[in-house]
N, C-alpha and C positions, 0 to 999 in steps of 0.2 A: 435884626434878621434872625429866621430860625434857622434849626438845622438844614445842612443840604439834603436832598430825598436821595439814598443809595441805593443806586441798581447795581443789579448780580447778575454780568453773563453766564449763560449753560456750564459754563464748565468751572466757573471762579465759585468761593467761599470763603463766610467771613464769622468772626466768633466776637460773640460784643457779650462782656460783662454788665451784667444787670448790677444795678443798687442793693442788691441784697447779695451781689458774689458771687451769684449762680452764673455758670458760661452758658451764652443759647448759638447756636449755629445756624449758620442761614447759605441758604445753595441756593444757586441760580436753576440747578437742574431738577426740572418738576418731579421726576423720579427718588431724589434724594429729598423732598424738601417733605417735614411734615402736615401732615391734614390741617387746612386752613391757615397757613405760616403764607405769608406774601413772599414776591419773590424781590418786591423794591421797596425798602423801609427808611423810619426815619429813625433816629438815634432818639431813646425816651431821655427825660432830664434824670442825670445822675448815672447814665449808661455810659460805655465806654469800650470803643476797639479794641480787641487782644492784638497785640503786636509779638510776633517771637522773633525771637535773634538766630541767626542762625549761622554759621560758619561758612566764607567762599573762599574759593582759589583753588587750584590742582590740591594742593596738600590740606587744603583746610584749619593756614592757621591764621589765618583772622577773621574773630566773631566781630562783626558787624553789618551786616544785611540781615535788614530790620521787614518782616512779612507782615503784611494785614489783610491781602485780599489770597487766597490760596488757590494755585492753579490744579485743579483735578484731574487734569489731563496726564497720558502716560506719558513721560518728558523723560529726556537723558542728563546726566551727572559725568562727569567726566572725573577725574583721581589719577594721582599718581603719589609713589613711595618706595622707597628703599627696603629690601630684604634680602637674604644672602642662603646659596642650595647649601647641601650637604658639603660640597666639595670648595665652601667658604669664598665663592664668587658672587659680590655685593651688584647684586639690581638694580635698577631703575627702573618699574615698570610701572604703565602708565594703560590707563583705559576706560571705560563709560560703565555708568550703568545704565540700563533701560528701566524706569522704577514709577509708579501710579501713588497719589495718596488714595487713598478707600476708606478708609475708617478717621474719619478727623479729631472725634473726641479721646480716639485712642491715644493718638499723635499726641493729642494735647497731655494726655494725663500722665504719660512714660517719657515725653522729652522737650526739653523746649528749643534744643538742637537735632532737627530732624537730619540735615545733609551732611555735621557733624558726625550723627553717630552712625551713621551705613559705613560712608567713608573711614571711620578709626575700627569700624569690627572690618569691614573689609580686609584692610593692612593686617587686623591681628591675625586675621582667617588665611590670608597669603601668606605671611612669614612664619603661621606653622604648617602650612602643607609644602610650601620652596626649601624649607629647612629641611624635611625628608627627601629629597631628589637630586641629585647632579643637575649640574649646569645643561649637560647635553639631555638627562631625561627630561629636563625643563623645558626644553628646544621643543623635543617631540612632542611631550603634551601637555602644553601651555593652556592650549583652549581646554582639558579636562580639569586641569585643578581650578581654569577659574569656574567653571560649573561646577566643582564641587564644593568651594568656596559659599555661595548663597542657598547650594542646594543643602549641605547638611545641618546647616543653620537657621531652616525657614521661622521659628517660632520668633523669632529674635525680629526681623521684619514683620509679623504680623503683628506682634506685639506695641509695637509701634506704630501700627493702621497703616503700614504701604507694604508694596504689593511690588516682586523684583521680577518683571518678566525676562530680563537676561542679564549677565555681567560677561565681559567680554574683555579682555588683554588688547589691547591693538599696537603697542609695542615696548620694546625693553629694549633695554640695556647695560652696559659694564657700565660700575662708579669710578672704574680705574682706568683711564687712557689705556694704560698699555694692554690690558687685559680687553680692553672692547676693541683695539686693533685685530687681536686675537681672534675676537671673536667675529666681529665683520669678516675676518678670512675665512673662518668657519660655516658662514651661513654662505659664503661667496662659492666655497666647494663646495655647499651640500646642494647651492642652486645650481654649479655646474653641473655635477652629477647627474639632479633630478634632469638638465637639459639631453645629458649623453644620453639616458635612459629611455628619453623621451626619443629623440632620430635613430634610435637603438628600436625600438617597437614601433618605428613607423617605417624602418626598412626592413623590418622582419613583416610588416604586415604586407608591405608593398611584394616582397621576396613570394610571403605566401602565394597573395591573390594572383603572380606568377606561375606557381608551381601547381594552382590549382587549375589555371589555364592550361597549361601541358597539359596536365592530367583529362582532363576532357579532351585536348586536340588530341591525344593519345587513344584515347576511348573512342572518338569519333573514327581515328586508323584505323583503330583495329576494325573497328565495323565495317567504315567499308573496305576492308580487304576481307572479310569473311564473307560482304557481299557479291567482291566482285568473281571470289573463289564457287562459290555457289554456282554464281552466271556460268563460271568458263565451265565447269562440272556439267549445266545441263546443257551446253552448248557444244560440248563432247560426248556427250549421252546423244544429241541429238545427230552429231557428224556419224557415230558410230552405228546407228540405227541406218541410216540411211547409206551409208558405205557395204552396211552388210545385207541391205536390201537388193543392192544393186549387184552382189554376188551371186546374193540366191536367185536372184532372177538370168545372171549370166550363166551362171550353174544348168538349171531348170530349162532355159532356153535350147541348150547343147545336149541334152539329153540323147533325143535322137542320132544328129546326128554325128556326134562324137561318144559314144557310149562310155568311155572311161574314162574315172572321175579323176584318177591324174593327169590324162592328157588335159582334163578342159581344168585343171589346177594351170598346168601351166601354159597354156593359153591366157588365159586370165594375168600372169606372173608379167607374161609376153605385153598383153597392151598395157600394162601398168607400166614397167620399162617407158614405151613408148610412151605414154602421158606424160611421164620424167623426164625423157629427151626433148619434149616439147618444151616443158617449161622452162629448162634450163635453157633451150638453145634463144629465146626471148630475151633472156637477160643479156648481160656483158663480162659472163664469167667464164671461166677457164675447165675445158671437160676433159678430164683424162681417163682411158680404159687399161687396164690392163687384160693381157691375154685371156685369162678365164672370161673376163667380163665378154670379151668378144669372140670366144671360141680359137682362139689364136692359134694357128703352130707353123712351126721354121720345118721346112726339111730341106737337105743337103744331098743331092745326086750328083754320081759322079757319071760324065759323059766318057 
């Protein structure tokens, strides 16, 4: 029987040494594949699959996962390792990368351990940026060193033909019992806090959206008491117009025949009285005169 015919899905790659040494690469992705290269071949006689070994496990310390078909696709790595801050408290920290191969002959020619060597510069790249920070500056910006972790080292990843679209922490902790007690309690107050902080700005925003309520029922007040000050204004404009119309015409009227403008003053004085004791006498109130009011006087004769 002869060889089997190998097909290349879109995203897999595969690198077969020739009889003469040379490495050829073969992609399933029509985009990557050389002008006239098939995408499904047969092995020639004296040909031979490249296999690389490469390192698994969180820490990375057993080589034996053996590659021969390569996934091109952007795939996550996961890592975890030990490193200690300034302030000499030893980590556990643990987290992914997000990472593409792109360049395969590169890969091929700078490592035959590719998840090896991301994973061992990682750690070196961590435990010298954690060595400069406290524990607690560690707390705050964790997600900043590990971005700067792949960011100030990109040549180191190209060089190697992959491609680190993120690195990311997702979590730590103490190598010391009693110290990651500590520190559980630490991350336990800084959550309470962030909590009090948080019903802290939600009754001050509730308090506001109150106060700004006043503030308009208030503004609405005052308007309409400005409006209803107006009303009673022209509605007094309008009693007084018409009170004094009814003078001048009681005035006017009497001309004749009372010629004198105090007599018909208090003529005038006289029925206004009288429209008073009307109104009053309607009600169920109590009228008291005194003598001036009613021209009063005592006298005292002796018989």
């Amino acid at each position: 029987l002869g060889a089997p015919l190998i097909r290349l899905a879109d995203h897999e790659a595969m690198i077969v040494k020739g009889s003469d040494g040379e490495f050829q690469y073969f992609y399933g992705s029509e985009e990557k594949r050389a002008p006239g290269q098939p995408r499904s071949f047969f092995l020639q006689p004296y040909d031979e699959i490249v296999k690389l070994c490469w390192s698994k496990g969180r820490r990375r310390e057993t080589r034996n996962l053996f590659i021969e078909r390569f996934d091109c696709r952007p795939q996550f790595m996961s890592f975890e390792f030990n490193c200690r801050t300034s302030d000499n408290v030893e980590l556990v920290l643990e987290g992914t990368f997000f990472w593409e191969v792109v360049n395969l002959p590169a890969m091929v020619k700078s490592t035959g351990d590719t998840s090896g060597d991301l994973c061992n510069h990682a750690r070196s790249q961590f435990i010298r940026h954690v060595a400069r920070v406290t524990l607690k500056e560690f707390m705050d910006s964790s997600h900043i060193i590990a971005k700067q972790v792949w960011e100030d080292d990109t040549q180191f990843y190209e060089s190697r033909g992959v491609k680190i679209h993120s690195l990311e922490v997702t979590r730590y902790a103490c190598a010391d019992t009693r110290t990651s007690e500590i520190l559980e309690k630490i991350i336990q107050e800084t959550t309470n806090r962030m909590n009090r902080l948080s019903q802290a700005e939600s009754e001050n925003e509730v308090n506001l959206f109150r106060m700004q309520g006043q503030i308009e029922q208030e503004k609405l007040n005052g308007d309409l008491l400005k409006i209803q000050h107006e009303h009673n204004t022209e509605e007094a404009e309008v009693h007084g117009r018409a009170e004094a119309a009814r003078i001048a015409a009681f005035m006017d009227g009497l001309k004749t025949s009372v010629p004198k403008p105090e007599d018909r003053a208090h003529m005038w004085q006289v029925l206004r009285k009288s429209e008073a004791l009307s109104t009053v006498a309607q009600g169920k109130c109590s009228l008291y005169f005194t003598p001036n009011d009613v021209d009063l006087s005592i006298e005292t004769k002796a018989h």
